[in-house]
TORKOL-4160 file (C-alpha; in steps of 0.2 Angstrom, whole numbers, padded with zeros to 4 digits, m for minus):
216
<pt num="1" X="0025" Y="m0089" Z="0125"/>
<pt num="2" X="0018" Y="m0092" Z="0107"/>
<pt num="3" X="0013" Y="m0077" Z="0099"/>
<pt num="4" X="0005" Y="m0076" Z="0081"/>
<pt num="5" X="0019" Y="m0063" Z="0074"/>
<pt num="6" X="0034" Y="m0055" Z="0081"/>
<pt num="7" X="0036" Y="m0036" Z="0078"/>
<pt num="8" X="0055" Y="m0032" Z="0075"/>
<pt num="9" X="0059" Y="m0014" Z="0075"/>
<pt num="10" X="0077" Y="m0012" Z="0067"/>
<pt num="11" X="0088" Y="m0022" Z="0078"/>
<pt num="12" X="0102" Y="m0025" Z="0071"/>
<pt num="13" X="0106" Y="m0006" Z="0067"/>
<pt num="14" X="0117" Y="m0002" Z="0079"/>
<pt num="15" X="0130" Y="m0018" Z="0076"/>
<pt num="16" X="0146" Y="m0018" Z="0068"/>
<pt num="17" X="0145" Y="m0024" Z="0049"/>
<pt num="18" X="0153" Y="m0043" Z="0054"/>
<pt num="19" X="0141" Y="m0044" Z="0071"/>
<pt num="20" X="0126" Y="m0037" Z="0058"/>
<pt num="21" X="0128" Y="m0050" Z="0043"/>
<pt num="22" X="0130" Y="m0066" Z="0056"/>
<pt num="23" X="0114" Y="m0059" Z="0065"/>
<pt num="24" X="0105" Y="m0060" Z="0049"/>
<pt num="25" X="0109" Y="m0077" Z="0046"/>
<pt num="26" X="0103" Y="m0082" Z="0065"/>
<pt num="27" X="0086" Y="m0073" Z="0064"/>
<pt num="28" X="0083" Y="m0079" Z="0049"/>
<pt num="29" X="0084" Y="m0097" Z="0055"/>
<pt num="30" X="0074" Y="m0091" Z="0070"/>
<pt num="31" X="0062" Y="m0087" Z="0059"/>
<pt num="32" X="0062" Y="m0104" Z="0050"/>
<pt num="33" X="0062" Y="m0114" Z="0066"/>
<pt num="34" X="0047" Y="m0107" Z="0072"/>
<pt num="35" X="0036" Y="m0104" Z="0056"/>
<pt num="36" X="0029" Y="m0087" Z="0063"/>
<pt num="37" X="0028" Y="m0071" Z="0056"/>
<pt num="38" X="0040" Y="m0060" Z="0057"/>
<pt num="39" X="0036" Y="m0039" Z="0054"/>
<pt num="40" X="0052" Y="m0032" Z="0052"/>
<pt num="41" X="0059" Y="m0013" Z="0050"/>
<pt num="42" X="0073" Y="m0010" Z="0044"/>
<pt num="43" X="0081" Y="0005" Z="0031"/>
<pt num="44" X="0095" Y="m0008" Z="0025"/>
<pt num="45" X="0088" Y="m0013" Z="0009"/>
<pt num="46" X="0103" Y="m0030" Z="0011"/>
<pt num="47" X="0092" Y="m0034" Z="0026"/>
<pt num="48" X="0076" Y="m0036" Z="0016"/>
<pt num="49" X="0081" Y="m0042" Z="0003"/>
<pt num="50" X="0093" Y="m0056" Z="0011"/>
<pt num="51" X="0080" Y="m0059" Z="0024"/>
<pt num="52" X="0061" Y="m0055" Z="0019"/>
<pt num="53" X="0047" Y="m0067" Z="0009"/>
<pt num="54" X="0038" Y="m0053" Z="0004"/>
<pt num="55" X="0042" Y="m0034" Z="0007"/>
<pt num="56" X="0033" Y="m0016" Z="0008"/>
<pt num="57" X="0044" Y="m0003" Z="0004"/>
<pt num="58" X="0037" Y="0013" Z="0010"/>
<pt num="59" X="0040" Y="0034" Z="0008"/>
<pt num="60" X="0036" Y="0046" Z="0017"/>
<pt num="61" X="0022" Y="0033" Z="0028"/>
<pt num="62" X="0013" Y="0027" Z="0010"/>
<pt num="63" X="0015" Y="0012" Z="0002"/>
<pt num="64" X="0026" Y="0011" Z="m0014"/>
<pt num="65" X="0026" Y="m0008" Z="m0018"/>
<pt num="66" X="0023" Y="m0025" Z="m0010"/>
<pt num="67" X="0030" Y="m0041" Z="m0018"/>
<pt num="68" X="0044" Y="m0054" Z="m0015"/>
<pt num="69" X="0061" Y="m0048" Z="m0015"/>
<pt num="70" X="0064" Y="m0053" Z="m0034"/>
<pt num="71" X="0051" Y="m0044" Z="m0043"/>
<pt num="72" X="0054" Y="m0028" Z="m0034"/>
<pt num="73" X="0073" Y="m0029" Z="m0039"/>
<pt num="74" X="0066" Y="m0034" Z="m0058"/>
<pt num="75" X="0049" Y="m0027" Z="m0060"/>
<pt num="76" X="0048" Y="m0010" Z="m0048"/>
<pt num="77" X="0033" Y="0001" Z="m0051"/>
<pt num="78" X="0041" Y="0018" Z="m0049"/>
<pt num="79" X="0057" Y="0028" Z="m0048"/>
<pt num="80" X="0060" Y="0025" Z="m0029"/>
<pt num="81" X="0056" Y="0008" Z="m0029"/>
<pt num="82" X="0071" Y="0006" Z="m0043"/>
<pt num="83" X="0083" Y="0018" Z="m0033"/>
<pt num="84" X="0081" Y="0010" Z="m0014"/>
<pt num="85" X="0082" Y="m0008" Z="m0021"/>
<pt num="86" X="0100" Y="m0014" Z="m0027"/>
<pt num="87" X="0115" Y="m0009" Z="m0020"/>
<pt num="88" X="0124" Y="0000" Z="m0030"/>
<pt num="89" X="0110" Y="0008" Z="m0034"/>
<pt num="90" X="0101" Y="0008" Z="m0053"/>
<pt num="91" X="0109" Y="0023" Z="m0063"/>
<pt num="92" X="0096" Y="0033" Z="m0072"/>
<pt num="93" X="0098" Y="0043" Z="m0086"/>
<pt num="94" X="0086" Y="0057" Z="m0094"/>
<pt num="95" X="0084" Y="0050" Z="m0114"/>
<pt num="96" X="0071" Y="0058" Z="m0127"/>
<pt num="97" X="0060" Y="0044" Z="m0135"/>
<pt num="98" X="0061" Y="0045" Z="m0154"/>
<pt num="99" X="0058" Y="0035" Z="m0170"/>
<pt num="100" X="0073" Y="0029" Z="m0180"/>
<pt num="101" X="0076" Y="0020" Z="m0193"/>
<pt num="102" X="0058" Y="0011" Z="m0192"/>
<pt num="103" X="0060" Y="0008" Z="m0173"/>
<pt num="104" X="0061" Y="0017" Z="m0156"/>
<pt num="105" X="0077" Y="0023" Z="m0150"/>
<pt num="106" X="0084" Y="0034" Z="m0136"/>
<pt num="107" X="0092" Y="0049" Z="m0141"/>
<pt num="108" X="0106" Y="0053" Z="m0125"/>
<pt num="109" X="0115" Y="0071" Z="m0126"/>
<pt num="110" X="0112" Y="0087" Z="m0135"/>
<pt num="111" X="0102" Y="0089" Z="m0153"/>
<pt num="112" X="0123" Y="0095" Z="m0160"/>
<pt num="113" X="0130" Y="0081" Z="m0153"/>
<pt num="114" X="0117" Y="0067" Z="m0146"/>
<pt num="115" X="0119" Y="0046" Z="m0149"/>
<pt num="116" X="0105" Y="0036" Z="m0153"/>
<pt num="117" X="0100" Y="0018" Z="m0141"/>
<pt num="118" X="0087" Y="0008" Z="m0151"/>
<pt num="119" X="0076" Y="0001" Z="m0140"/>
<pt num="120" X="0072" Y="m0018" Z="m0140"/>
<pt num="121" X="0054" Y="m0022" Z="m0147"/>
<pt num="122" X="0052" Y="m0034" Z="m0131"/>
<pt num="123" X="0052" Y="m0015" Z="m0122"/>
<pt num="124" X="0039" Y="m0006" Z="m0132"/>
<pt num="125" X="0022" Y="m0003" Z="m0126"/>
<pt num="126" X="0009" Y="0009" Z="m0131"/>
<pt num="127" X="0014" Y="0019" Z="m0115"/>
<pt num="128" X="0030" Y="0019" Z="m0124"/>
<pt num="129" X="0026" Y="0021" Z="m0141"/>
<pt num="130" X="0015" Y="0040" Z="m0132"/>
<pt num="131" X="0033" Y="0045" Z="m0127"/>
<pt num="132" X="0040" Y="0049" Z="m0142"/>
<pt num="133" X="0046" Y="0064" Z="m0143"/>
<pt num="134" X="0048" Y="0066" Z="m0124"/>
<pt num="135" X="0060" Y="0064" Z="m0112"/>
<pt num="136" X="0060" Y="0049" Z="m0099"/>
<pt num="137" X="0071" Y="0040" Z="m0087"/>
<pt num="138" X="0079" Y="0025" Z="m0092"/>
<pt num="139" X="0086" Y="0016" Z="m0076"/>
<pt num="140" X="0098" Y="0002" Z="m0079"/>
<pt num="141" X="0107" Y="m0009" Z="m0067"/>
<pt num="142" X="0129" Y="m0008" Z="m0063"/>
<pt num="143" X="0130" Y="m0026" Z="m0068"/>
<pt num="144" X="0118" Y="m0023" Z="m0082"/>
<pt num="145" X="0134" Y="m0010" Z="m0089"/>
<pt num="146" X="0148" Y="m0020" Z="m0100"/>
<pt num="147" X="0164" Y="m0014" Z="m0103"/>
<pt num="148" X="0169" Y="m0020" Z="m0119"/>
<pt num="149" X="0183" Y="m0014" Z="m0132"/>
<pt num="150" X="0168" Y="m0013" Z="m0147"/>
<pt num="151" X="0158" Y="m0003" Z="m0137"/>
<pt num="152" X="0147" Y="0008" Z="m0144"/>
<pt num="153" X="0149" Y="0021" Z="m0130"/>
<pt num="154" X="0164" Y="0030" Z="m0123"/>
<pt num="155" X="0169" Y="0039" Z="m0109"/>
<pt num="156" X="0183" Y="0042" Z="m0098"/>
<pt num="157" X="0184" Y="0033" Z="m0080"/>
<pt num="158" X="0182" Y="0043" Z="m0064"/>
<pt num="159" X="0186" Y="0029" Z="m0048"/>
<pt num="160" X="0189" Y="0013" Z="m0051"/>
<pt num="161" X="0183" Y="0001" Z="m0036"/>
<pt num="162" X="0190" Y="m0016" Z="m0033"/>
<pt num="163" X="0183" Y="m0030" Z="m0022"/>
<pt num="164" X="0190" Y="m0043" Z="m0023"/>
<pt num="165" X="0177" Y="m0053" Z="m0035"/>
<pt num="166" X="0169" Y="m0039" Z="m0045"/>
<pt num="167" X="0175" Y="m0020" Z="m0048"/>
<pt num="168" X="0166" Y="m0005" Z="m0050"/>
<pt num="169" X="0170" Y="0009" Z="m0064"/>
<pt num="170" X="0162" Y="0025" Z="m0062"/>
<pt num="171" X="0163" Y="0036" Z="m0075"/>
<pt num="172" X="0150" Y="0051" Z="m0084"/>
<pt num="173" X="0137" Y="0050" Z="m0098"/>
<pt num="174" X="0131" Y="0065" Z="m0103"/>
<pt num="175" X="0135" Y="0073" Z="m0086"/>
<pt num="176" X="0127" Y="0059" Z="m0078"/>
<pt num="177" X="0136" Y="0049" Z="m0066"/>
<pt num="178" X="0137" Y="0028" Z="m0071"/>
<pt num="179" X="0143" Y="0014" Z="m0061"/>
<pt num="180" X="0147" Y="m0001" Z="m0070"/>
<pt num="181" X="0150" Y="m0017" Z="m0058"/>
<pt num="182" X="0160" Y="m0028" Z="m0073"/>
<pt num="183" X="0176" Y="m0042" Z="m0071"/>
<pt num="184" X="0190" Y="m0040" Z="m0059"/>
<pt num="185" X="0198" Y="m0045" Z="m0077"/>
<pt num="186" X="0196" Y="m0028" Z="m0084"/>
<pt num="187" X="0208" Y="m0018" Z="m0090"/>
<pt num="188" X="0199" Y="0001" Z="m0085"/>
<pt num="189" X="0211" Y="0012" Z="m0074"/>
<pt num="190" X="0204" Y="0026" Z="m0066"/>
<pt num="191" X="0207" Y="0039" Z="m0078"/>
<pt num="192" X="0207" Y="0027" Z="m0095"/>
<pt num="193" X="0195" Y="0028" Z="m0111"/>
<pt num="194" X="0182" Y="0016" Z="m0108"/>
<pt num="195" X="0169" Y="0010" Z="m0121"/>
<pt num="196" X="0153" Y="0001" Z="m0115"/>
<pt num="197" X="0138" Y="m0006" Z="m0120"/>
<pt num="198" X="0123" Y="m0005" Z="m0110"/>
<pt num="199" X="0110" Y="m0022" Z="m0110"/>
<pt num="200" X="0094" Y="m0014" Z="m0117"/>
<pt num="201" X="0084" Y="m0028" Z="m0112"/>
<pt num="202" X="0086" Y="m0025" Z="m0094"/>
<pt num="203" X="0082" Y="m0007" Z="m0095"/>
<pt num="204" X="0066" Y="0002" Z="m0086"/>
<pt num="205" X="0060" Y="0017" Z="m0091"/>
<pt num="206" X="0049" Y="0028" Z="m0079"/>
<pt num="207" X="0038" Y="0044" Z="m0083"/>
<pt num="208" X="0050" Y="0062" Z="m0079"/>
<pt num="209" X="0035" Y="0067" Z="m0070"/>
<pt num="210" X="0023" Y="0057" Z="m0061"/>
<pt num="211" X="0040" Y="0044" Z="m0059"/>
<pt num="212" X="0029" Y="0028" Z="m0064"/>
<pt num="213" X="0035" Y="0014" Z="m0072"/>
<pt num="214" X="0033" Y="0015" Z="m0090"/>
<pt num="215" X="0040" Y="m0002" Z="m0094"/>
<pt num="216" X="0051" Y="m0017" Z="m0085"/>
């Protein structure tokens, strides 16, 4: 039999972790052997990413996005695309768009107590600049948040998570939860001070209300 495509329905789902990885690997080589197209379902966004040329990532049976792996993890177009691709997932934060000190900043927290982000010029766009004075999302990615002893942030560690090669620190900002993937290197205890910087020019933000992209 030489069929055109091969419809693969989630098959992997009910393996064990180790069977699950190594059965990646040996469909993926299927898949290059033959040179057919391969439609394949999954929910394990570590199977798409590690296996597909080009994904559809749907919602409730419509399409979000369709591009290579890549550009969804770098450029998604809404809220949902940004939360399903990447594990650990992107952390958002609610920010208000102002003008500061001739520039765009993000103003996290209360008006009594609030910090100011300034925004990168590479990240303003007229969709932008039409924010101010409004809230957005900002989503930025756990390896994307540095731990770093002149930080211009603080907070306090919840759970500290090591792996081996990377850690992950989670900790609040502004009553939002953060996870950090940083160096096995750190210093950061569960339950220590932490200051961190976050890279501003990897930062997406997305409309509060229609959840669009407003800039990668």
């Amino acid at each position: 039999r030489e069929p055109q495509v091969f419809l693969l329905d989630e098959p992997l789902s009910n393996l064990d972790a180790k069977l699950r990885a190594q059965m990646r690997t040996e469909i993926t080589k299927l898949h290059q052997r033959l040179g057919t197209t391969f439609i394949y379902v999954t929910h394990d966004q570590t199977e798409a990413m590690t296996m597909g040329t080009r994904i559809v990532v749907m919602k409730d049976g419509f399409i979000q996005q369709v591009d290579t792996p890549q550009a969804l993890y770098d450029t998604p177009c809404n809220l949902f695309v940004a939360g399903f691709i990447g594990s650990p997932q992107m952390n958002f934060i609610n920010a208000v768009v102002e003008e500061k000190d001739g520039g765009l900043a993000l103003k996290i927290g209360s008006d009594e107590n609030p910090f100011y982000i300034p925004i990168p010029e590479a990240k303003v766009n007229d969709a932008v600049k039409a924010k101010v004075g409004q809230e957005v999302i900002m989503g930025i990615r756990p390896e994307d948040v540095a731990d770093r002893a002149d930080g211009s942030m603080s907070s306090t560690v919840k759970v500290y998570e090591l792996l081996g090669a990377e850690v992950f620190l989670y900790f609040d900002v502004n009553g939002t939860q953060i996870t950090a993937r940083v160096d096995p290197g750190t210093k950061a205890k569960t339950g220590d001070p932490v200051k961190f910087d976050f890279n501003m020019e990897k930062t997406h933000f997305f409309d509060k209300d229609t959840e669009l992209v407003i800039t990668n």
